[in-house]
C-alpha positions as CSV (number, residue, x, y, z in Angstrom):
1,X,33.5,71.4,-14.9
2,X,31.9,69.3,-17.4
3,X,28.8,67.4,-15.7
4,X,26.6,64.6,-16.7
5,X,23.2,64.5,-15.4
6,X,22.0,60.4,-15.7
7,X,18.8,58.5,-14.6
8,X,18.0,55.5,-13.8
9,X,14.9,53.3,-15.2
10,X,12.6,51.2,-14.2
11,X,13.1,49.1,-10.9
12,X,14.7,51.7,-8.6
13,X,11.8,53.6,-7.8
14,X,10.3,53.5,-4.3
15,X,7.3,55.0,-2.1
16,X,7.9,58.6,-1.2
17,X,10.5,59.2,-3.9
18,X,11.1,62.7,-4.7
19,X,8.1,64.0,-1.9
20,X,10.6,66.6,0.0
21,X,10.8,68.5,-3.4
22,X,7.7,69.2,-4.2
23,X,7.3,69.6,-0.5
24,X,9.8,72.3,-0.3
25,X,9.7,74.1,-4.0
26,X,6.5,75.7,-5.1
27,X,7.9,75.0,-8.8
28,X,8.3,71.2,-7.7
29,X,4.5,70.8,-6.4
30,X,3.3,72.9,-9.6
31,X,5.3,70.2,-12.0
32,X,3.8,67.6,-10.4
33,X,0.1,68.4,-10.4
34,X,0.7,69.1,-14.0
35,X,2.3,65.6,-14.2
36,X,-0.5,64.2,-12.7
37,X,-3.3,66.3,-15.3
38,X,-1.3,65.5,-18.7
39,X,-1.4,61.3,-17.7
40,X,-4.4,61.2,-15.4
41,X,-2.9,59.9,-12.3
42,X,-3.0,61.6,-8.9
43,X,0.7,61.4,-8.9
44,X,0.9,62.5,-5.2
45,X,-1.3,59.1,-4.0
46,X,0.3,57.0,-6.6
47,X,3.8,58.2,-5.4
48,X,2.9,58.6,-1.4
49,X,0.3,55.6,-0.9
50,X,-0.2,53.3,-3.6
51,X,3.0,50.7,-3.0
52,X,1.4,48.2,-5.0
53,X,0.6,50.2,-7.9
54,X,3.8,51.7,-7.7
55,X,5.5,48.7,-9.1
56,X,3.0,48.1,-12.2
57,X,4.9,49.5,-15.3
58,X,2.5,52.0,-16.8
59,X,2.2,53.5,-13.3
60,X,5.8,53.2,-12.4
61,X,6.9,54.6,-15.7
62,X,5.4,58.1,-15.5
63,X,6.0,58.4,-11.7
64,X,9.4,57.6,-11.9
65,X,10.1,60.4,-14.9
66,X,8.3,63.0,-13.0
67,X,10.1,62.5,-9.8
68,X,13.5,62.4,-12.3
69,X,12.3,66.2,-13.9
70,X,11.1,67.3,-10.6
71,X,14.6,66.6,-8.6
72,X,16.8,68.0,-12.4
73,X,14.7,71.1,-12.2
74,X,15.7,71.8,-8.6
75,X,19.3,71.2,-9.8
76,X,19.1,73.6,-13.0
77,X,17.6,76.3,-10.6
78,X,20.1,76.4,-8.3
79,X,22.8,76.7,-11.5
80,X,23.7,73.1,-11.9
81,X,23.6,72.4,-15.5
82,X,24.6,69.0,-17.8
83,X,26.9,69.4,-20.0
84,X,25.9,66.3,-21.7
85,X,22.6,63.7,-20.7
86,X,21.7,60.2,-20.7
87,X,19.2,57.8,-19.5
88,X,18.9,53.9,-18.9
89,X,16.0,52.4,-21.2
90,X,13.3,54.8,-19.2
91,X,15.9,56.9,-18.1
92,X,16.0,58.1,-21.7
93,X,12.7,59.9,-21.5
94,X,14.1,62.0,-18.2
95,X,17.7,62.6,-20.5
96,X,15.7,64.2,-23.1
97,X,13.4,66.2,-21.0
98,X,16.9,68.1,-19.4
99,X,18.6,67.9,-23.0
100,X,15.6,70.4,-23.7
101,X,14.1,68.2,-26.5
102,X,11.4,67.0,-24.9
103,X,8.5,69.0,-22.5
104,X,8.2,67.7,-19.4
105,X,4.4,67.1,-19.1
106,X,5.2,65.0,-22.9
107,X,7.6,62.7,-21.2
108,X,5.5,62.0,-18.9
109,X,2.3,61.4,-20.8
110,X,4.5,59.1,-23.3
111,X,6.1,57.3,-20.6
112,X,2.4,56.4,-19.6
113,X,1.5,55.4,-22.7
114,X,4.7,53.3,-23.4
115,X,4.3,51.1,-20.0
116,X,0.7,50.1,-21.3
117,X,1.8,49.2,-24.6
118,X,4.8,47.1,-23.1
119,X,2.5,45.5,-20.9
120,X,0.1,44.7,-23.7
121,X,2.8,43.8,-26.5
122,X,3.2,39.8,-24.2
123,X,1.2,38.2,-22.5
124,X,1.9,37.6,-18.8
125,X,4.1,34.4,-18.6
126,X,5.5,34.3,-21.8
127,X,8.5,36.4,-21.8
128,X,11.2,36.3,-19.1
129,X,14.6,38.0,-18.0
130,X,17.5,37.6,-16.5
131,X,20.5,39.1,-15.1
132,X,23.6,37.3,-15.9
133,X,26.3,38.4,-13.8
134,X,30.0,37.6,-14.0
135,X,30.7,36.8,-17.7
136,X,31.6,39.1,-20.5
137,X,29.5,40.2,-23.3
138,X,31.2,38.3,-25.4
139,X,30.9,34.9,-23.1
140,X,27.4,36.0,-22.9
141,X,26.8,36.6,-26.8
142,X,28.2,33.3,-28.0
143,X,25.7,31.6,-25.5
144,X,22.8,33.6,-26.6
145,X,23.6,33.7,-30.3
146,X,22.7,29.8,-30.5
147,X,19.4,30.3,-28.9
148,X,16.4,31.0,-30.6
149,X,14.1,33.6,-28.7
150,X,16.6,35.0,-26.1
151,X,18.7,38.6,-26.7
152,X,20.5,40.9,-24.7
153,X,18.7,43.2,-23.4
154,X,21.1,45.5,-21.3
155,X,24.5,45.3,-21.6
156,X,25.0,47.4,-18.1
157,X,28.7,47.6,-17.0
158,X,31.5,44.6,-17.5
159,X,30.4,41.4,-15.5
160,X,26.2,42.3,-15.4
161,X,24.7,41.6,-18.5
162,X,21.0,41.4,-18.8
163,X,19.0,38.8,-20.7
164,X,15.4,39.0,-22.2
165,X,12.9,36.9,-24.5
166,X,10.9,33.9,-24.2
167,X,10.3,32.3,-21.2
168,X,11.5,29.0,-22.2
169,X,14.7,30.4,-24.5
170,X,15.8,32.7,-21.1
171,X,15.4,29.6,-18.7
172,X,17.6,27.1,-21.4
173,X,19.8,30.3,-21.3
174,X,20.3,30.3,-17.6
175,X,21.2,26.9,-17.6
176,X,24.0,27.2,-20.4
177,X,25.3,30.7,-19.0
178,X,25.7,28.5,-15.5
179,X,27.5,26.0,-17.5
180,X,30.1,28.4,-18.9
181,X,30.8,29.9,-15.9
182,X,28.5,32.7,-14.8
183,X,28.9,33.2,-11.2
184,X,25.1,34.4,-10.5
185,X,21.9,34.4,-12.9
186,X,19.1,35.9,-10.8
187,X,15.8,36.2,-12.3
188,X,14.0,40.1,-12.9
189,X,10.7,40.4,-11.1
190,X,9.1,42.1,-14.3
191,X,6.4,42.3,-16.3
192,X,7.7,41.6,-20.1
193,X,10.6,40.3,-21.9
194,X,11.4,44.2,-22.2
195,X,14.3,45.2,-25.1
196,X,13.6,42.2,-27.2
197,X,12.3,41.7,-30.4
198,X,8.8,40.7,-29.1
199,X,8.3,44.4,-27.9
200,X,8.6,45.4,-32.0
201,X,4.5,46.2,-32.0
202,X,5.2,48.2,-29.2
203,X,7.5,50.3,-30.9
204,X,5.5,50.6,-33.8
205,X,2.2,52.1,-31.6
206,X,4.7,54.5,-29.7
207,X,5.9,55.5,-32.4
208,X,2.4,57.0,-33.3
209,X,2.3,58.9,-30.1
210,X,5.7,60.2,-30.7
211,X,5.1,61.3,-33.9
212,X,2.4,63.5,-31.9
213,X,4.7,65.6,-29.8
214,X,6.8,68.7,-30.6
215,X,10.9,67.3,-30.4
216,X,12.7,70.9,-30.1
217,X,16.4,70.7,-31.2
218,X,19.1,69.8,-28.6
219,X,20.4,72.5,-26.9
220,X,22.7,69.7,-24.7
221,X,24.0,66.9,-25.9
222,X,22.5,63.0,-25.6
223,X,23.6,59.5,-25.6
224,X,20.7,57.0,-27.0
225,X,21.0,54.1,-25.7
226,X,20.4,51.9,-29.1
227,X,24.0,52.5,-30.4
228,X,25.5,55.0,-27.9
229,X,26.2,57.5,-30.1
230,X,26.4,60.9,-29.2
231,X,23.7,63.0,-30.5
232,X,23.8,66.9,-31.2
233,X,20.6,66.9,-32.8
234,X,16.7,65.7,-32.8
235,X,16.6,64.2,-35.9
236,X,17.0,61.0,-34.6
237,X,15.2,61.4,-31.4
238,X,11.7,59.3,-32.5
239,X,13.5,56.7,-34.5
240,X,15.9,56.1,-31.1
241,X,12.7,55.9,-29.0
242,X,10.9,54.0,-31.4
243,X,13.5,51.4,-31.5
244,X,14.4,51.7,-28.2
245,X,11.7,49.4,-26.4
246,X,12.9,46.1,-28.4
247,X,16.7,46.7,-28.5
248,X,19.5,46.2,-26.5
249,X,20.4,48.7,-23.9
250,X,23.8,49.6,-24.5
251,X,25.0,51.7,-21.0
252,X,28.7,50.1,-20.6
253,X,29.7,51.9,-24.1
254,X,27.5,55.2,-23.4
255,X,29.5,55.5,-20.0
256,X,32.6,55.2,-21.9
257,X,31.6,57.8,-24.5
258,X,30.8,60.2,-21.8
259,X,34.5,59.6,-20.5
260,X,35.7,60.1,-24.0
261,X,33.7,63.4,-24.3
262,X,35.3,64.9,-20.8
263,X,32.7,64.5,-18.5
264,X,34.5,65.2,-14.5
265,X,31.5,64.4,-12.6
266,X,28.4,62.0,-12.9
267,X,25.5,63.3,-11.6
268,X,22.7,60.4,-10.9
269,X,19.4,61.9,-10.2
270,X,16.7,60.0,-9.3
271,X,15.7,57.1,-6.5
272,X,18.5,54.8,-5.8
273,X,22.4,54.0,-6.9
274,X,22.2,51.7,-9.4
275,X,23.9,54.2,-12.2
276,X,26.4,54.8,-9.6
277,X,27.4,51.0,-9.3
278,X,27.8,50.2,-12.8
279,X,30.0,53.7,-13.4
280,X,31.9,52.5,-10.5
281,X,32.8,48.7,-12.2
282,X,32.6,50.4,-15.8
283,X,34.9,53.8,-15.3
284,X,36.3,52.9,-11.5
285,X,38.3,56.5,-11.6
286,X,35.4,58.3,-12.4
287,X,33.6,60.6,-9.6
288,X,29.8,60.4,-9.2
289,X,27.2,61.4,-7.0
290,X,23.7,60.7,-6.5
291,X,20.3,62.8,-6.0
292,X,17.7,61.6,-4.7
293,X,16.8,64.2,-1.8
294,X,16.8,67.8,-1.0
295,X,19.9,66.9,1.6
296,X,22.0,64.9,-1.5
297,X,20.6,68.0,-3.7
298,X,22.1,70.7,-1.7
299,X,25.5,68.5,-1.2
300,X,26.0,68.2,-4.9
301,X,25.0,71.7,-5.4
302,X,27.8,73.3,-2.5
303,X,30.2,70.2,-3.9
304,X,30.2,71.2,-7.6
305,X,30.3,75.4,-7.0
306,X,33.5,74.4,-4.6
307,X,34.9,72.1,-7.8
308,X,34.1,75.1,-9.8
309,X,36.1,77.7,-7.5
310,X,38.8,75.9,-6.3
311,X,39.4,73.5,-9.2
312,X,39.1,70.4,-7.1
C-alpha cells in the first residue's frame, strides 16, 4: 500500500489540537516540551489556553508543526509509514520533518522564526487575500494578469483559487473576478498578503536561518509546493523554502503528481479536513483519511494493516 502522509497549514488549527497525544504517549509529551525549549513558547498553554494567541502567525506556525510531528510520530510507531510527503505552504515544514530531512525541534524553531518575519515583511493593512471560488485558474489568471500588485497565491483544487497582494489590487480583483463569473470571493482573516512577491525580504532573512540547519538527504520522497515536482533529494530543500513564502502554492498539481506516482491512500494528519476537501474535488476517486485524534489514529492504523492483509 503506497501511503501519503499530507498536512495542512495555517488556518486549521484550533485549541486543544493534538492534547490526547501527548496526553497518552510519553514520546508525544517528551516532543513537545522539547518543542516548546527549542522556540521558547510553553507550547502546552499556547496550545491548551491561549485561543487568542493561537491565531497570531508566529505562534500558530510552530504550534501547528508540532502538533503535525507529534500526531506523524504516533503514526510511524505504530508501523504506519509514507511512502511519499507533502505539505500545504506550512504544511511543508511538517512534510520534511516525516521525509526525514528536517529535525523536528528545527522545524519548529524555523516555523517560529518564519511567522515573525511574514508578520514583519507588510505592514498591517496593506496586503490582502482572497479566496476566489468557482472559476478556473485560467479564468482566474487572465483577470489577475492585468492587475498590478495581485498574484495567485494557492492554486488549491479546481474551482478554489486563492488570491494575495495589495490591499487595493486584491479588492479591484474581487470586483472583476465577480464580474466574470465567480460564484463566491470571501475575504481571508489573515495577517499578510502571504505567497506574494511582497513576502521576497522574507525569504531572503529565512533563508539565513535555513542556511543554519543540518538538511539530511531524503530517505522519502517530497512534493515542494513551488513547482510540484517530486523531489528524491535535499539539494533543493532551502532554495524551495526560501522561495516558498512569496510564490504560488501549487497543491491541485502536487495532488495529481502523487496520483501519478501510485499513492492508494491519503493520509491527512493534523487539525481539521481541509486537505481532504480539495483531494476530494481534485482526485474525487481517491481514498483519504484524516488524523487529528488518538480515536482517528487508531482507525487509520487497524484500516491500513486490514488494506495491507486483505488487499482492500
Amino acid at each position: 500500500m503506497k501511503i501519503a502522509f499530507v498536512f495542512p497549514g495555517q488556518g486549521c488549527q484550533k485549541i486543544g489540537m493534538g492534547s490526547e497525544f501527548w496526553s497518552a504517549s510519553e514520546k508525544a509529551s517528551k516532543m513537545l516540551d522539547a518543542a516548546s525549549s527549542c522556540c521558547g513558547i510553553n507550547m502546552r498553554k499556547l496550545i491548551q489556553e491561549e485561543d487568542e494567541k493561537l491565531n497570531i502567525t508566529e505562534y500558530t506556525q510552530p504550534a501547528l508543526v508540532a502538533t503535525c510531528g507529534i500526531i506523524a510520530s504516533f503514526l510511524e510507531d505504530n508501523g504506519i509509514n509514507p511512502s511519499i510527503c507533502a505539505g500545504l505552504s506550512l504544511g511543508e515544514y511538517s512534510a520534511l520533518v516525516s521525509a526525514k530531512a528536517m529535525r523536528f525541534e528545527d522545524a519548529v524553531r524555523l516555523t517560529r522564526k518564519r511567522g515573525k518575519l511574514m508578520q514583519e515583511a507588510v505592514p498591517e493593512g496593506v496586503g490582502l487575500m482572497a479566496a476566489i471560488i468557482g472559476l478556473t485558474s485560467d479564468q482566474v489568471n487572465e483577470v489577475i494578469d492585468e492587475i498590478d500588485g495581485a498574484y495567485v497565491a494557492n492554486y488549491n483544487c479546481p474551482g478554489q483559487i486563492v488570491i494575495t497582494g495589495r490591499k487595493q489590487s486584491v479588492e479591484n480583483a474581487c470586483e472583476k473576478l465577480k464580474e466574470a463569473g465567480a460564484k463566491k470571493v470571501v475575504v481571508l482573516n489573515v495577517s499578510g498578503p502571504f505567497h506574494s512577491p511582497l513576502l521576497d525580504s522574507a525569504g531572503a532573512k529565512l533563508r539565513e536561518e535555513l542556511d543554519n540547519i543540518p538538511i539530511s538527504e531524503l530517505t522519502i520522497p517530497y512534493v515542494a509546493n513551488i513547482d510540484a515536482t517530486l523531489n528524491h533529494n535535499s539539494a533543493r530543500i532551502r532554495d524551495n523554502l526560501q522561495h516558498q513564502v512569496a510564490s504560488s502554492v501549487r497543491w491541485e498539481e502536487s495532488l495529481k503528481v502523487m496520483e501519478d506516482e501510485g499513492v492508494d491512500l491519503f493520509v491527512e494528519i493534523g487539525p481539521g479536513k481541509t486537505i481532504n476537501g480539495f483531494i476530494k474535488k481534485t482526485l474525487p476517486n481517491a481514498k483519504c483519511i484524516n488524523v487529528s485524534s488518538i480515536e482517528e489514529a487508531e482507525s487509520a492504523i487497524e484500516y491500513i494493516n486490514n488494506y495491507k492483509e486483505n488487499g482492500q
